[in-house]
Backbone and ligand atoms as CSV (ligand in chain L), in Angstrom:
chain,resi,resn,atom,element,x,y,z
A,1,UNK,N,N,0.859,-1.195,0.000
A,1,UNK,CA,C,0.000,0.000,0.000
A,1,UNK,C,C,0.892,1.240,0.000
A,2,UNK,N,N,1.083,2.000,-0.828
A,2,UNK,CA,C,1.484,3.275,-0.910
A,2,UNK,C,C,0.730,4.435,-0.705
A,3,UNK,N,N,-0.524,4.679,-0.437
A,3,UNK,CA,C,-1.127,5.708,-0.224
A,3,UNK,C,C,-0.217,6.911,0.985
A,4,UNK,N,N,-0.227,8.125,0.742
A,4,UNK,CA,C,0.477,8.789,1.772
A,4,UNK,C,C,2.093,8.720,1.410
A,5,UNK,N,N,2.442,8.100,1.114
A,5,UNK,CA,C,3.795,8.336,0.266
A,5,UNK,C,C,4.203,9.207,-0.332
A,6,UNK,N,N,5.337,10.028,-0.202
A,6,UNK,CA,C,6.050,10.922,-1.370
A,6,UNK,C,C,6.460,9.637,-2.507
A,7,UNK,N,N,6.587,10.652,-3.589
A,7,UNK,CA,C,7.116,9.835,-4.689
A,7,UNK,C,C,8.749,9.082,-4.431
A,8,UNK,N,N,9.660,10.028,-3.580
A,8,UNK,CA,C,10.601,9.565,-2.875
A,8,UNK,C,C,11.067,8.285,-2.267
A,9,UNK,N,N,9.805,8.033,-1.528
A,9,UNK,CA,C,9.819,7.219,-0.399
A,9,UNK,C,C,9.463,5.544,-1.593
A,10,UNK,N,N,8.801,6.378,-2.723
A,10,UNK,CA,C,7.967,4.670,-3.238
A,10,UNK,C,C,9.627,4.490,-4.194
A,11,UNK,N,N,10.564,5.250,-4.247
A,11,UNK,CA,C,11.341,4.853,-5.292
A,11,UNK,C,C,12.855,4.340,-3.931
A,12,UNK,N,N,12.173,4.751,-2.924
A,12,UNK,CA,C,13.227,3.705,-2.141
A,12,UNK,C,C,12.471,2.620,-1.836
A,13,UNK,N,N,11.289,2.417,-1.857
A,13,UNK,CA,C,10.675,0.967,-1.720
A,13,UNK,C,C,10.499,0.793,-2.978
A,14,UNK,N,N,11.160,1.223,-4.003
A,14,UNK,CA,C,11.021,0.498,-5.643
A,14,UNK,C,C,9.938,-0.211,-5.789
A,15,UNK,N,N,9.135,1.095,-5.730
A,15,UNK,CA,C,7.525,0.727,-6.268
A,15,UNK,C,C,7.417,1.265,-7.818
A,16,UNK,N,N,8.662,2.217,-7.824
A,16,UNK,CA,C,8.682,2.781,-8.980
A,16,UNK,C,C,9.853,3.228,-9.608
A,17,UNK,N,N,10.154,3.008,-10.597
A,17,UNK,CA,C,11.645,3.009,-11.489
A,17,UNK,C,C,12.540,4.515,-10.930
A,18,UNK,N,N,13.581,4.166,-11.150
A,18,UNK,CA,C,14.702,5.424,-10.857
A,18,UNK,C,C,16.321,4.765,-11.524
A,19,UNK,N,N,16.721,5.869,-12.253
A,19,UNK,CA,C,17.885,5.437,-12.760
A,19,UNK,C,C,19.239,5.656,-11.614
A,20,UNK,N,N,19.199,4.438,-10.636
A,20,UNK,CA,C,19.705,4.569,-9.271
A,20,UNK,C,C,21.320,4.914,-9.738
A,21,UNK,N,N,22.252,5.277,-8.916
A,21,UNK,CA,C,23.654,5.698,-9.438
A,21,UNK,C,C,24.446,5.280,-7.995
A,22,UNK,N,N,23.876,5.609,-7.023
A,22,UNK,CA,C,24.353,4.932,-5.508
A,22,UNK,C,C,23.665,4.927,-4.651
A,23,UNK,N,N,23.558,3.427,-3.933
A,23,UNK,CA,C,22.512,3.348,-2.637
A,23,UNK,C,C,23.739,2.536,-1.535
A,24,UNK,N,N,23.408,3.127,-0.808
A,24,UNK,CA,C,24.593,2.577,0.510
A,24,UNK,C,C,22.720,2.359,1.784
A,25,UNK,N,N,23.543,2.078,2.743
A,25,UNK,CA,C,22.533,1.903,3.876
A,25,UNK,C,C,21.466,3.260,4.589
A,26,UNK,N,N,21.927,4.137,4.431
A,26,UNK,CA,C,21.694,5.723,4.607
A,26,UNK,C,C,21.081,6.226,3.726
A,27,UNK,N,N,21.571,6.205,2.580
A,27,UNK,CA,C,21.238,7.398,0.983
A,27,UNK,C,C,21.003,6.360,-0.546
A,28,UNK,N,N,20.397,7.409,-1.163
A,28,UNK,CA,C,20.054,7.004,-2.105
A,28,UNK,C,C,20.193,7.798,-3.086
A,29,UNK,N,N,20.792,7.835,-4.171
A,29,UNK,CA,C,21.050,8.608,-5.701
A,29,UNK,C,C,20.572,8.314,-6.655
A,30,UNK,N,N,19.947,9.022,-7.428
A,30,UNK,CA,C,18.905,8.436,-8.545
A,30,UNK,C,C,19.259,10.137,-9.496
A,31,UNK,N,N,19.307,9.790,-11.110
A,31,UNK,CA,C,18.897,10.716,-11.734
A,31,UNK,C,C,17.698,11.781,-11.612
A,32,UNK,N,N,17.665,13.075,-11.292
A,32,UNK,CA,C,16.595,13.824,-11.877
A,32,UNK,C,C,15.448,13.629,-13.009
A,33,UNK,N,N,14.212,13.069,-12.975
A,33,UNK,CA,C,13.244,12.776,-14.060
A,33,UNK,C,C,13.140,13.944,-15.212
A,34,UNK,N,N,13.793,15.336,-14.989
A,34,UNK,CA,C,13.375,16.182,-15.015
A,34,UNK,C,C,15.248,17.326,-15.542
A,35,UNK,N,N,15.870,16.613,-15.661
A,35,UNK,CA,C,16.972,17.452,-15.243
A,35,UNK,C,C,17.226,18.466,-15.940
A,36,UNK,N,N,18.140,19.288,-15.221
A,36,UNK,CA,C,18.334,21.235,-15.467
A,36,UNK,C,C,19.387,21.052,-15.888
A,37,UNK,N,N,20.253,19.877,-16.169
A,37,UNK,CA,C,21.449,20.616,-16.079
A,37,UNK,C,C,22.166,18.796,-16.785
A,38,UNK,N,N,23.365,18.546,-18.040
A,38,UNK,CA,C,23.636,17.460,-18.615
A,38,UNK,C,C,23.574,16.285,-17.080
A,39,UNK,N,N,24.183,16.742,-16.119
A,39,UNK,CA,C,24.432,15.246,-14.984
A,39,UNK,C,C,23.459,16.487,-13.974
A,40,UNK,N,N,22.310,15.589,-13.598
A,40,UNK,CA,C,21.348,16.208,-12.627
A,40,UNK,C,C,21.172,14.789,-11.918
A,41,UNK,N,N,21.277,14.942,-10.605
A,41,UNK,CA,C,21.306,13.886,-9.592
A,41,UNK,C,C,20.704,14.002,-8.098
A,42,UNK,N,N,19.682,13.386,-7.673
A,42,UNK,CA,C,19.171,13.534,-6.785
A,42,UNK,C,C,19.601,13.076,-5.190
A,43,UNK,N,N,19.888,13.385,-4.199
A,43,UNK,CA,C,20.609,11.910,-2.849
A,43,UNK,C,C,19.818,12.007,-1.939
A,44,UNK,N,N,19.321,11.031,-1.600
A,44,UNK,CA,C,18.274,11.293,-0.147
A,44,UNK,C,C,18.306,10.495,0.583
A,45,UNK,N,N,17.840,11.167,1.606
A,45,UNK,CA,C,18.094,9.791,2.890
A,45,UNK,C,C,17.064,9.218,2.927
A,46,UNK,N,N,17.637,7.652,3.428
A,46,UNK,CA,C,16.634,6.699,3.030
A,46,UNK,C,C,15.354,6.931,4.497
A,47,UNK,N,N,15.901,7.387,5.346
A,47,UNK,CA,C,14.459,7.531,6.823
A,47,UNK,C,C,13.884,9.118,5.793
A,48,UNK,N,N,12.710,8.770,6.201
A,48,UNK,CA,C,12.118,10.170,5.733
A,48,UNK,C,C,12.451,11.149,6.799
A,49,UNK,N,N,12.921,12.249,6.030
A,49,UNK,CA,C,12.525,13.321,6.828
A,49,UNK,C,C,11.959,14.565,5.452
A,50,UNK,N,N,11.173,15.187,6.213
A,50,UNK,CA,C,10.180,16.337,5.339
A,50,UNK,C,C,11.315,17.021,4.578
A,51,UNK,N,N,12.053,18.130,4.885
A,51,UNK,CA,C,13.087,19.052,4.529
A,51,UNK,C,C,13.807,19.497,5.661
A,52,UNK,N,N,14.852,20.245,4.954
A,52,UNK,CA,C,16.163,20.977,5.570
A,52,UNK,C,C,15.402,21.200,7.153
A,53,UNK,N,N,14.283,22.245,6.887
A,53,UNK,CA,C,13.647,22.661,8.320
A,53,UNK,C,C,13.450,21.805,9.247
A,54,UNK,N,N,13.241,20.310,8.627
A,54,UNK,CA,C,12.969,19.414,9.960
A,54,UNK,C,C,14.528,18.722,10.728
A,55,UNK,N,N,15.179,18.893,9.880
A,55,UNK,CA,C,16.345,18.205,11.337
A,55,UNK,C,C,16.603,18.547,12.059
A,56,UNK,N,N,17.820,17.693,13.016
A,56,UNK,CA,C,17.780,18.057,14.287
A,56,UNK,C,C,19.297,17.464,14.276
A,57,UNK,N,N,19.768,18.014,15.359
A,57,UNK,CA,C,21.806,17.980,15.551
A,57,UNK,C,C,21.578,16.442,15.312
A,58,UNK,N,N,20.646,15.718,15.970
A,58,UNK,CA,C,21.061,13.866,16.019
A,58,UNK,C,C,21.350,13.785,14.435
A,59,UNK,N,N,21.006,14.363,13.573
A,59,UNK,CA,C,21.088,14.116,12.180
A,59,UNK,C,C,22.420,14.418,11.597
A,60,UNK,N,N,22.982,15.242,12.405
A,60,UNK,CA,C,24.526,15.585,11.985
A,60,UNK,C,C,25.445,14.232,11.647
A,61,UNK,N,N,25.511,13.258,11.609
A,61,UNK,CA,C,26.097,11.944,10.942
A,61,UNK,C,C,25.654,11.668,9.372
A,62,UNK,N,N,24.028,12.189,9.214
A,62,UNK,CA,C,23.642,11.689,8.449
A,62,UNK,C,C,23.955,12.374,7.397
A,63,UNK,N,N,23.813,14.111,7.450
A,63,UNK,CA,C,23.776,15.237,6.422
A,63,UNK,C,C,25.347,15.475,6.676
A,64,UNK,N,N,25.984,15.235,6.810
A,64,UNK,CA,C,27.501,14.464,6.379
A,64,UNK,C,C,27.863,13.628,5.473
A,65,UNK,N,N,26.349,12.550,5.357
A,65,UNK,CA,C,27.057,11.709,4.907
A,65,UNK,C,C,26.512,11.572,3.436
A,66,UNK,N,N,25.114,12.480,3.499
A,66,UNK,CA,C,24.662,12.750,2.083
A,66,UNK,C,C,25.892,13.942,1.453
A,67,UNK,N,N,26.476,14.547,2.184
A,67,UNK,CA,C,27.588,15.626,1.406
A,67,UNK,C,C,28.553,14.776,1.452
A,68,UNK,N,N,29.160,14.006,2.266
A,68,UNK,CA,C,30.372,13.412,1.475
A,68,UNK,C,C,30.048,12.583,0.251
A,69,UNK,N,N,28.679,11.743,0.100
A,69,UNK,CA,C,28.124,11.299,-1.232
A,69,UNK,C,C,28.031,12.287,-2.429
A,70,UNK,N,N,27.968,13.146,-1.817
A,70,UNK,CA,C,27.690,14.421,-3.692
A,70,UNK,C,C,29.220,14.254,-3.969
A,71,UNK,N,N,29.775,14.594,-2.860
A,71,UNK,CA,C,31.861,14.624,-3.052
A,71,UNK,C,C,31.757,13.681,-3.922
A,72,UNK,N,N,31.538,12.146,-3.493
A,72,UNK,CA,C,31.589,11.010,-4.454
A,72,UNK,C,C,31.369,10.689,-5.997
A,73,UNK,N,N,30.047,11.412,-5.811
A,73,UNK,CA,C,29.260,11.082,-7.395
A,73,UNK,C,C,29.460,12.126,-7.969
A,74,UNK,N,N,30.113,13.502,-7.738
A,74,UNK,CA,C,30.751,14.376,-8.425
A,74,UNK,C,C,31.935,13.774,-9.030
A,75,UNK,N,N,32.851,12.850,-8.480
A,75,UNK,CA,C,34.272,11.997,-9.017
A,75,UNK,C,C,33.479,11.193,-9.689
A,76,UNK,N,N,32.397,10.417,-9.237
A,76,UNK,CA,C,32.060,9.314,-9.938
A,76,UNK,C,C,31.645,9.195,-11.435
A,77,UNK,N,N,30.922,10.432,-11.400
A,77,UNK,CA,C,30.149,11.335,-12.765
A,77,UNK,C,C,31.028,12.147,-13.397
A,78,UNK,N,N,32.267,12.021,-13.398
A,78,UNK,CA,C,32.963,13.449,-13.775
A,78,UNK,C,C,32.898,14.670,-14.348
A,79,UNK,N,N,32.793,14.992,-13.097
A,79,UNK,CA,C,32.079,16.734,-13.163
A,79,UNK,C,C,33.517,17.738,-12.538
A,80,UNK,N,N,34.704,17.112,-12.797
A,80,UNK,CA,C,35.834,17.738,-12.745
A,80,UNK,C,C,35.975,19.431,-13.034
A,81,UNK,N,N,35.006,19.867,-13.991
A,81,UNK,CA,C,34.964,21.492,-14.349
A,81,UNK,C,C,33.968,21.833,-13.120
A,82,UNK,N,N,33.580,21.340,-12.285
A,82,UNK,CA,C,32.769,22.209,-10.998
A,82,UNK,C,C,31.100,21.565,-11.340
A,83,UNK,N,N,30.627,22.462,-9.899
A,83,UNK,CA,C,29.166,21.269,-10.020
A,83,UNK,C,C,28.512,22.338,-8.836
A,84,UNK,N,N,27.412,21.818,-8.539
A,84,UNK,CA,C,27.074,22.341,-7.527
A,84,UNK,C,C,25.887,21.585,-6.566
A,85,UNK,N,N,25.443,21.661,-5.722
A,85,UNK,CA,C,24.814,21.012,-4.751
A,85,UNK,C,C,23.668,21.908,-4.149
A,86,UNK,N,N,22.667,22.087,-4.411
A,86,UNK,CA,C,21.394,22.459,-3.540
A,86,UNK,C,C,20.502,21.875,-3.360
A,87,UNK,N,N,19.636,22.851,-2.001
A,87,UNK,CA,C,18.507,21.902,-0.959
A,87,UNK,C,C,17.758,23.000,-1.691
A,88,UNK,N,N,16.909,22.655,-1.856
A,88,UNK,CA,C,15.649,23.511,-2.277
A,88,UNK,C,C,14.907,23.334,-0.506
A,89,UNK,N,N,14.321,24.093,0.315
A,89,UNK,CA,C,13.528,24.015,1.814
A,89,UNK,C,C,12.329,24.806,1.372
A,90,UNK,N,N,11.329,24.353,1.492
A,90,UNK,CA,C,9.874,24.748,1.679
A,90,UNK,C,C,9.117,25.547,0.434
A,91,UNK,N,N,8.788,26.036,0.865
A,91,UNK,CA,C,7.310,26.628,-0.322
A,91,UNK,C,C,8.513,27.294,-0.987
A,92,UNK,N,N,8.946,28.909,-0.583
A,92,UNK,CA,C,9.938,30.112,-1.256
A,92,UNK,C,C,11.288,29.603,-2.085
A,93,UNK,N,N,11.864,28.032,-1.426
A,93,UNK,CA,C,12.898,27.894,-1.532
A,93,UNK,C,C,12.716,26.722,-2.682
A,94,UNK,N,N,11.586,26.579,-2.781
A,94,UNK,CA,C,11.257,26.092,-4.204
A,94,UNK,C,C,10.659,24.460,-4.389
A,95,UNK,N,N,11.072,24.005,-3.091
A,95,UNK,CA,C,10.756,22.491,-2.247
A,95,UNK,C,C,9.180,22.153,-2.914
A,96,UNK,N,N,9.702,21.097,-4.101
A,96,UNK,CA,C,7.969,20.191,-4.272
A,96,UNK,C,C,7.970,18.773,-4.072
A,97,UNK,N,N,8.774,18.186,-3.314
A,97,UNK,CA,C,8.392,17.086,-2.801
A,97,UNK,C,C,9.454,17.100,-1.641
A,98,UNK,N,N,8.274,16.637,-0.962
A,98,UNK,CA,C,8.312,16.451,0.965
A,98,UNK,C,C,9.737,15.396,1.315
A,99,UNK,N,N,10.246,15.599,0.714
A,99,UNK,CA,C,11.488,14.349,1.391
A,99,UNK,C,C,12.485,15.289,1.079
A,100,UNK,N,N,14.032,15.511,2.085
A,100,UNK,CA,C,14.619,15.728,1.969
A,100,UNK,C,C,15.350,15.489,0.866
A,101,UNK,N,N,15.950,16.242,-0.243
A,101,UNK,CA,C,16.824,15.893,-1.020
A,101,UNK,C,C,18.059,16.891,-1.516
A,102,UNK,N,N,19.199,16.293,-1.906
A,102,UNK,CA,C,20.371,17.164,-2.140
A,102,UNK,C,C,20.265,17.207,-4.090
A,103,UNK,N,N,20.176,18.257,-4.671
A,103,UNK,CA,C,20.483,18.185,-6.225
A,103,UNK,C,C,21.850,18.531,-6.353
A,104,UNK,N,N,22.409,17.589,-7.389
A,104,UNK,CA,C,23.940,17.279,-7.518
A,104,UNK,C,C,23.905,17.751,-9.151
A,105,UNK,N,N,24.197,19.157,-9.816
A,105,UNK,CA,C,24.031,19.785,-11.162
A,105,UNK,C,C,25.394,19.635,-11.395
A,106,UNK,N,N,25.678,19.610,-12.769
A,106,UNK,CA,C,26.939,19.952,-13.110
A,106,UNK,C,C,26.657,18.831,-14.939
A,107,UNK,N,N,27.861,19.668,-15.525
A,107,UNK,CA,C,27.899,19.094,-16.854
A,107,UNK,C,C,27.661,20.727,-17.796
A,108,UNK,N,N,27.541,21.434,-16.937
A,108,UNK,CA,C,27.633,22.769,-17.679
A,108,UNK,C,C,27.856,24.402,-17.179
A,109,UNK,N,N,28.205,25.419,-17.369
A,109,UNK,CA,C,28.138,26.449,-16.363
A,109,UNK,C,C,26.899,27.010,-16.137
A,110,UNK,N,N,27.063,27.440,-14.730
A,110,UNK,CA,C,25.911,27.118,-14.033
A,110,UNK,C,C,25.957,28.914,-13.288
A,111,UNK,N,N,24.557,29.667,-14.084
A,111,UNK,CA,C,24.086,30.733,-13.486
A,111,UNK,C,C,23.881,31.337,-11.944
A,112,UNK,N,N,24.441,32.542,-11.867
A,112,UNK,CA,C,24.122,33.036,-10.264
A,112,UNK,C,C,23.260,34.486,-10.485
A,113,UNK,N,N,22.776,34.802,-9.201
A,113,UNK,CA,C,22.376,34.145,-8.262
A,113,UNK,C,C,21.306,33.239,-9.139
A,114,UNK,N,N,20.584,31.761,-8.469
A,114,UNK,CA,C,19.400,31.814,-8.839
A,114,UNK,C,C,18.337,32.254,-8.893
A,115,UNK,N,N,17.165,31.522,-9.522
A,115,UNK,CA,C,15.671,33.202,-10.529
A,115,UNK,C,C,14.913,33.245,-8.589
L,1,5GP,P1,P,12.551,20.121,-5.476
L,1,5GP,O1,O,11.843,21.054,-6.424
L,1,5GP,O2,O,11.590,19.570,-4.437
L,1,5GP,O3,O,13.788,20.691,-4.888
L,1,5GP,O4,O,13.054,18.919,-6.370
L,1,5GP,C1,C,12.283,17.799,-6.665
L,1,5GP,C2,C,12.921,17.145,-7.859
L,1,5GP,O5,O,12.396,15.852,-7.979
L,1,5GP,C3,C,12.638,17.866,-9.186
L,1,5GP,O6,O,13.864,18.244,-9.784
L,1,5GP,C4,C,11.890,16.830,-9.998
L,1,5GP,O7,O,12.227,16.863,-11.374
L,1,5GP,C5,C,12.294,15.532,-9.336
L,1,5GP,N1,N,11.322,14.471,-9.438
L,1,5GP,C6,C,9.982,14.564,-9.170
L,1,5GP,N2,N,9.391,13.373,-9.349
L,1,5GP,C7,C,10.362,12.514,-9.723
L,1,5GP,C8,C,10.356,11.119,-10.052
L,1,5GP,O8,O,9.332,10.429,-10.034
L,1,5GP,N3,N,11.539,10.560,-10.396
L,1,5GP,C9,C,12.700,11.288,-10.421
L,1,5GP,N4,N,13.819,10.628,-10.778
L,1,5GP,N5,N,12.744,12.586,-10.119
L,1,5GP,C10,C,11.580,13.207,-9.771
């Protein structure tokens, strides 16, 4: 039963396809359905949490360990000319699905500030 599910949560219970790139015990990496940018990459932790706004210091192991993973799949993907990493948090910050996630862009130069 998936009802109440982010789309997130059903593609770590692979209810539904994702072009996965790294899953360790913690996180999960899957292509962008959608991507902005040539290598667009998604990492999330596998316990739900809503967004950025909901953690808490106990989480400090974890959001470590999704940033040392972008470190990774930035080498892994070679994105050697630079890359970048954002949380989109809540309504303003652009956040449309409820699960924490890190976007891992790169494969091209990449505009500031964002719109
Ligand atoms: P947000 O806007 O919340 O920061 O980012 C959500 C991201 O999830 C968007 O870039 C969107 O394209 C991506 N996305 C939404 N649904 C799916 C899906 O079913 N599969 C994949 N791979 N990405 C998705």
């Amino acid at each position: 039963m998936s009802a109440g599910k982010t789309i997130f949560k059903r593609i770590i219970d692979k209810e539904i396809p994702a072009k996965i790139v790294h899953e360790d015990d913690l996180c999960l990496a899957f292509h962008d359905v959608n991507p902005q940018a040539p290598t667009h990459v998604l990492i999330i932790p596998k316990r739900e949490i809503a967004s950025l706004a909901d953690v808490t210091s106990g989480d400090q192991a974890l959001l470590g360990h999704l940033l040392l993973t972008a470190h990774s799949l930035a080498k892994q993907l070679e994105l050697a000319d630079g890359y970048r990493v954002v949380i989109n948090c809540g309504r303003n910050g652009g956040q449309t699905v409820d699960h924490l996630h890190l976007h891992l862009l790169g494969g091209r130069s990449l505009g500031w500030p964002p719109g």
